[in-house]
DRENDO-1510 file (C-alpha; in Angstrom, 1 decimal, always signed):
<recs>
REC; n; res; u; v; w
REC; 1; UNK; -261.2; +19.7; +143.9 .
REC; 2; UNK; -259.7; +20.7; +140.6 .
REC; 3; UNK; -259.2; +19.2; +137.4 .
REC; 4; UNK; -256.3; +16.7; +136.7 .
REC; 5; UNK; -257.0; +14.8; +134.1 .
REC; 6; UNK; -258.7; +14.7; +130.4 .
REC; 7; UNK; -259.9; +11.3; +129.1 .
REC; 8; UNK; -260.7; +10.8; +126.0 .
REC; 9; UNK; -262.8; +7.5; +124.0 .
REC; 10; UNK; -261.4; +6.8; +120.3 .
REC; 11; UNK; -263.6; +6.2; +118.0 .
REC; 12; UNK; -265.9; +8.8; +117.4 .
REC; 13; UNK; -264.8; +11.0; +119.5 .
REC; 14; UNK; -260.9; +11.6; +118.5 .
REC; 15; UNK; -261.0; +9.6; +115.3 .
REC; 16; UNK; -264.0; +9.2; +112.1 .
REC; 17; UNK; -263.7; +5.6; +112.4 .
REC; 18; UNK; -267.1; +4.8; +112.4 .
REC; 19; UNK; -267.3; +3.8; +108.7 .
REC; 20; UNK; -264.4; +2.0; +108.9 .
REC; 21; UNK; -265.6; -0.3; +111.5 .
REC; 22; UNK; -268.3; -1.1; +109.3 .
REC; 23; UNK; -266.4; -2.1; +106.4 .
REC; 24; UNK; -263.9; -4.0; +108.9 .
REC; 25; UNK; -266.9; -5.9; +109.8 .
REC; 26; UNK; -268.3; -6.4; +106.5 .
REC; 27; UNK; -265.5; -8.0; +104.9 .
REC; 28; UNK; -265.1; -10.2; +107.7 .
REC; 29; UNK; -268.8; -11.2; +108.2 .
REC; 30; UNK; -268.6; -11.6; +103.8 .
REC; 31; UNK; -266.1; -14.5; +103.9 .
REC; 32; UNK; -268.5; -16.6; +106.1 .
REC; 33; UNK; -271.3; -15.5; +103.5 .
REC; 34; UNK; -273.0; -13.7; +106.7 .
REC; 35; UNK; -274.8; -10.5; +106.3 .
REC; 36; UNK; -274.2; -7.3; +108.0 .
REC; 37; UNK; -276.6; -4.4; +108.2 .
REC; 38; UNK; -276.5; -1.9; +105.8 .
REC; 39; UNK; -274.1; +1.4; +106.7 .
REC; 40; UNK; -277.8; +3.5; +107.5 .
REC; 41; UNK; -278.1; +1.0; +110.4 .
REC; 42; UNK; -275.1; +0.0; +111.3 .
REC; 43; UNK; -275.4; +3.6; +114.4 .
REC; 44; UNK; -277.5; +1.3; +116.4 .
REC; 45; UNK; -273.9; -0.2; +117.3 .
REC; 46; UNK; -272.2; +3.0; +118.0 .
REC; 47; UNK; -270.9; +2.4; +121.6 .
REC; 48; UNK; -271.6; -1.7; +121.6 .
REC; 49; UNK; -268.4; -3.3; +121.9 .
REC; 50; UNK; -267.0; -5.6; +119.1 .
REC; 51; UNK; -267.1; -8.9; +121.4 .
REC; 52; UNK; -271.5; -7.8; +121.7 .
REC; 53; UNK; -271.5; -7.4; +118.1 .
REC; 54; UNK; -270.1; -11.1; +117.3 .
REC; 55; UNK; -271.7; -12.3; +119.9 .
REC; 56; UNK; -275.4; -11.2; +117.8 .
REC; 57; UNK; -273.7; -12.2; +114.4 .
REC; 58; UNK; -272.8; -15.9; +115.7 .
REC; 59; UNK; -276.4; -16.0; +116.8 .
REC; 60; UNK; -278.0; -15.1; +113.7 .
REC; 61; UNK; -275.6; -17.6; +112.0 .
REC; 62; UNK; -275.9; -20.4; +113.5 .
REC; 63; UNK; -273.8; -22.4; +116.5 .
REC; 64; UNK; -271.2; -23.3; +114.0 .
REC; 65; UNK; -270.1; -19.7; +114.1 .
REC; 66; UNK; -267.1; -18.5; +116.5 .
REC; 67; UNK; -267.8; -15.0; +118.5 .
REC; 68; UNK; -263.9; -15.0; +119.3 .
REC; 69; UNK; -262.6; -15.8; +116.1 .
REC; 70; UNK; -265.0; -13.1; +114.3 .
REC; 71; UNK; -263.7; -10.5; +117.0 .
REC; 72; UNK; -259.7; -11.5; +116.2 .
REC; 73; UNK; -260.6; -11.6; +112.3 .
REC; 74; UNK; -262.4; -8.4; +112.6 .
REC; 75; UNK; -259.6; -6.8; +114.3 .
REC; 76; UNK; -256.9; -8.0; +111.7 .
REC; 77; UNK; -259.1; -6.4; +109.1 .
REC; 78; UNK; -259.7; -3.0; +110.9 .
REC; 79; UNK; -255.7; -2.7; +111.1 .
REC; 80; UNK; -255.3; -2.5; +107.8 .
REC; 81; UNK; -257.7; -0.1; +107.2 .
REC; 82; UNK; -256.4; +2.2; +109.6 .
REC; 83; UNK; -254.9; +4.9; +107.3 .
REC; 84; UNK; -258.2; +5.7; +106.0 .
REC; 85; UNK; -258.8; +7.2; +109.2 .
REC; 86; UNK; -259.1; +10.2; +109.8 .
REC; 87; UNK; -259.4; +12.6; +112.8 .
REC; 88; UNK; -262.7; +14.9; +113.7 .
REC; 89; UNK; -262.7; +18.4; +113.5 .
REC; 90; UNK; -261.1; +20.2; +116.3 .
REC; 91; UNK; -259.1; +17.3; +117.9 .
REC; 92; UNK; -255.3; +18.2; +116.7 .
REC; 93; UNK; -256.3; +21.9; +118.4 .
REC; 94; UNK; -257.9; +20.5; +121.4 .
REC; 95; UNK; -255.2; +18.2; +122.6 .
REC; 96; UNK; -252.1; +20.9; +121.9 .
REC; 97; UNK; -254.4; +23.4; +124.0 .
REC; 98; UNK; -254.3; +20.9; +126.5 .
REC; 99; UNK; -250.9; +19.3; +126.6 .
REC; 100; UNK; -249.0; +20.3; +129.3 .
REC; 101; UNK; -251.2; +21.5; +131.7 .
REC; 102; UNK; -253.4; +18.2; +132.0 .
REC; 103; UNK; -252.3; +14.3; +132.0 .
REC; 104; UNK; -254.1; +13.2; +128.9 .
REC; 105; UNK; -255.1; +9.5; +128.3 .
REC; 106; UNK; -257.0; +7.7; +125.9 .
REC; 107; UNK; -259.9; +5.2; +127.4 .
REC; 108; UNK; -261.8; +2.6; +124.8 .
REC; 109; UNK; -263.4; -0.3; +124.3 .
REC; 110; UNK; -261.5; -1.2; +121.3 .
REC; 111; UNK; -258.6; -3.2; +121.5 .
REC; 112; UNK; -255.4; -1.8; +122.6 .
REC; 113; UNK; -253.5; -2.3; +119.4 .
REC; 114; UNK; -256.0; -1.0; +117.2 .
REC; 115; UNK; -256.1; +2.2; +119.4 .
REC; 116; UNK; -251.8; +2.4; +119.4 .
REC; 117; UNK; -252.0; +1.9; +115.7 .
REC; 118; UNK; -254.8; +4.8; +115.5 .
REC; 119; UNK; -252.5; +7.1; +117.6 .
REC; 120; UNK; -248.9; +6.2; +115.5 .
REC; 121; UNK; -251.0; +7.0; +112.2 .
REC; 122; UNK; -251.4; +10.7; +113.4 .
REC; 123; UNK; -248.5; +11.0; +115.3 .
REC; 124; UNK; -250.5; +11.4; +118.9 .
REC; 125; UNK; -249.1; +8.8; +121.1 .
REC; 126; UNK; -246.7; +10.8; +123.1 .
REC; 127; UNK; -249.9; +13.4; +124.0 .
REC; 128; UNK; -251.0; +10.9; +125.7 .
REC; 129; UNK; -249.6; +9.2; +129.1 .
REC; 130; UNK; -251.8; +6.5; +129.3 .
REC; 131; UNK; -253.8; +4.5; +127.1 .
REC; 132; UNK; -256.6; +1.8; +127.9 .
REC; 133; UNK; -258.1; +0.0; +126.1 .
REC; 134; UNK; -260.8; -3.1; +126.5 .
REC; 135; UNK; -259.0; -6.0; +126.2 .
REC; 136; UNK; -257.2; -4.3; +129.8 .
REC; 137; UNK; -260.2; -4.7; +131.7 .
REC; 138; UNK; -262.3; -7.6; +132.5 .
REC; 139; UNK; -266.0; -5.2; +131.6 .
REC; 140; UNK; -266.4; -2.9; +128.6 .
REC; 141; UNK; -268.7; +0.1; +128.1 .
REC; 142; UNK; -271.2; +0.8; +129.4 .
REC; 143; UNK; -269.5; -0.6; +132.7 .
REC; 144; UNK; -267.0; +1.5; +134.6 .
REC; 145; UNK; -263.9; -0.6; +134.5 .
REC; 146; UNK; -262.0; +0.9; +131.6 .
REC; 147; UNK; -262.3; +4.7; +133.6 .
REC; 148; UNK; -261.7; +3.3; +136.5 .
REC; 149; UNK; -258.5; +1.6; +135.4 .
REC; 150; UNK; -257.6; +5.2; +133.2 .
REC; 151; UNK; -257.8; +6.9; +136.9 .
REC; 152; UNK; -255.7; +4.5; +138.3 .
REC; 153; UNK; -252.7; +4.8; +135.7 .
REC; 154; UNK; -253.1; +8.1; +136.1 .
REC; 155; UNK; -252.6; +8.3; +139.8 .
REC; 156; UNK; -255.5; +10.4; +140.4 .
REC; 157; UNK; -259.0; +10.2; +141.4 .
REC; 158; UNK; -262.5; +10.1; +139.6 .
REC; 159; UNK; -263.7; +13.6; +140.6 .
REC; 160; UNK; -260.7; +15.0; +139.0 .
REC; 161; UNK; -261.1; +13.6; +135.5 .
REC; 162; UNK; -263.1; +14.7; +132.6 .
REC; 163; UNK; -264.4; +12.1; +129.8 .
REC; 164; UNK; -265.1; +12.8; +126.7 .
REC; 165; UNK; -267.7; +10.3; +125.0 .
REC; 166; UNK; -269.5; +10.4; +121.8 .
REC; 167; UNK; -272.1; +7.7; +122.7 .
REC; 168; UNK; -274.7; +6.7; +125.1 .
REC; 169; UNK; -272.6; +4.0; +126.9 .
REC; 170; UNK; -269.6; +6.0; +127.1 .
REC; 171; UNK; -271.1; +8.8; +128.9 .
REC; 172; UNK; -272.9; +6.1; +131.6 .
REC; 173; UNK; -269.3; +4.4; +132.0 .
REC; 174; UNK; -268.0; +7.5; +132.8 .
REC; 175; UNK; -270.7; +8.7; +135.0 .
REC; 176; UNK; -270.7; +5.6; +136.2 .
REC; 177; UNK; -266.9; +5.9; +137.6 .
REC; 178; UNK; -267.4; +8.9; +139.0 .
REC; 179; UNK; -266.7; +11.2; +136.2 .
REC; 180; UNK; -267.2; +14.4; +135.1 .
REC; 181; UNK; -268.5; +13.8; +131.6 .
REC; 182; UNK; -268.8; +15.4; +128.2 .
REC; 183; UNK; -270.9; +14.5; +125.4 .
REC; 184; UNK; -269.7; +15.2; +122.1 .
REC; 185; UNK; -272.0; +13.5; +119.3 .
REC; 186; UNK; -271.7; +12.7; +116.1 .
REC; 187; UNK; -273.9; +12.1; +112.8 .
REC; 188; UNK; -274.6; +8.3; +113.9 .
REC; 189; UNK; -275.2; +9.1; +117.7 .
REC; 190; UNK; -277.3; +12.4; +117.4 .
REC; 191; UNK; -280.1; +10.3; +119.1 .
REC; 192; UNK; -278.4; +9.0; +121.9 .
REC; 193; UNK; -279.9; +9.8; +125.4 .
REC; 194; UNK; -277.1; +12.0; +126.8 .
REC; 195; UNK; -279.1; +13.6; +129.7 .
REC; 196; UNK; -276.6; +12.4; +132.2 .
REC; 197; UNK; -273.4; +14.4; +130.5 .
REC; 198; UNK; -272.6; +17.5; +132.3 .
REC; 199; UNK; -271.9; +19.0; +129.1 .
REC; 200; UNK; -273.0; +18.2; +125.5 .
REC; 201; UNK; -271.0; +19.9; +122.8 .
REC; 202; UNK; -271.4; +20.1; +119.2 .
REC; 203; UNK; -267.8; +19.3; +118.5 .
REC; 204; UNK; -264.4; +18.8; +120.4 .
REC; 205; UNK; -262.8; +22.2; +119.6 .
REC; 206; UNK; -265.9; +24.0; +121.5 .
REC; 207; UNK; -264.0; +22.7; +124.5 .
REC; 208; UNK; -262.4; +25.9; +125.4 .
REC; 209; UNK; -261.4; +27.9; +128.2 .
REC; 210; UNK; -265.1; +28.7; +128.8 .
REC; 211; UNK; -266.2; +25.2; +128.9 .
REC; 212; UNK; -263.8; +24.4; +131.5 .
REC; 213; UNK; -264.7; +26.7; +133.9 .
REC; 214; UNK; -268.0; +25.5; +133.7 .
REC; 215; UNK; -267.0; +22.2; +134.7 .
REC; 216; UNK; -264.6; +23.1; +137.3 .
REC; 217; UNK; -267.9; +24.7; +138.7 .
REC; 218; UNK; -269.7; +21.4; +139.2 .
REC; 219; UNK; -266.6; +19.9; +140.3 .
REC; 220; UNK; -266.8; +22.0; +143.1 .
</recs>
């Protein structure tokens, strides 16, 4: 078997969106007067999906509180934060490294239009042949369905592919579908339990020739 395919999650691993999210979500939580963790803990969400998030915000604030609607508003203010975005180390260099002589495709739980809008801002979208994100698929991280549907579009098969996570539920997901996967964590994710990555690198553009023959090893 040899390698096909590289997958990468968004935020976190491509993009520094971490912050972002958190002001996203504070502004939106602030105009229902409901209270949001402070930035410090606010990693205990890194890999939880935006539907979990409101669904433990409309708890805490009472029934008359909408998971749905907090998820949409949330979204609508994340948007327009989206040029303060910016990419992590390494990724710019790792994808033209790669372009060409792997199908590359983005796989997150965020929404689909936040992770087009995330792409058009730095001028990615066309390294990429596919795109998925968790409003395609009826499970999100930690659950396998948004790899499984990223194989799919790709016309290839699990074994073939390597993730790229930044978080705990990323890397299960992955595993999960059969993956080959590498952990890649950041400041808010340094405690994660990534024993079941094949690979754990301190940043993206440590991915290099190297590190792929590794992994072609254990493919085979």
């Amino acid at each position: 078997m040899t390698i096909e395919a590289l997958i990468f999650d968004m935020d976190g691993t491509l993009v520094d969106s971490e912050r972002i999210h958190w002001l996203a979500w504070k502004q939106t939580l602030a105009e229902d007067g409901m209270a949001i963790p402070d930035y410090d803990d606010f990693k205990k969400y890194v890999g939880v999906s935006d539907e979990e998030m409101a669904q433990e915000f409309s708890a805490a604030a009472g029934p008359k509180s909408d998971p749905h609607h907090l998820v949409t508003r949330k979204c609508n203010a994340y948007l327009e934060l989206v040029p303060q975005i910016e990419l992590l180390p390494g990724v710019v260099e790792t994808l033209e490294r790669w372009r060409g002589r792997y199908s590359m495709a983005v796989a997150s739980s965020s929404p689909y239009r936040e992770l087009i809008a995330l792409l058009d801002h730095h001028g990615l979208r066309d390294h990429f042949v596919q795109v998925v994100g968790g409003d395609m698929v009826p499970r999100k991280k930690p659950a396998p369905d948004i790899y499984r549907k990223s194989v799919s579009l790709l016309g290839t098969v699990p074994s073939a592919c390597i993730a790229f996570e930044d978080s705990q539920s990323g890397v299960e997901a992955a595993k999960s579908a059969g993956l080959t996967a590498v952990a890649v964590p950041h400041a808010m994710s340094l405690d994660h339990d990534f024993s079941s990555a094949d690979v754990v690198l301190d940043s993206l553009a440590d991915f290099d020739e190297r590190s792929l023959q590794l992994l072609a090893t254990l493919i085979r």
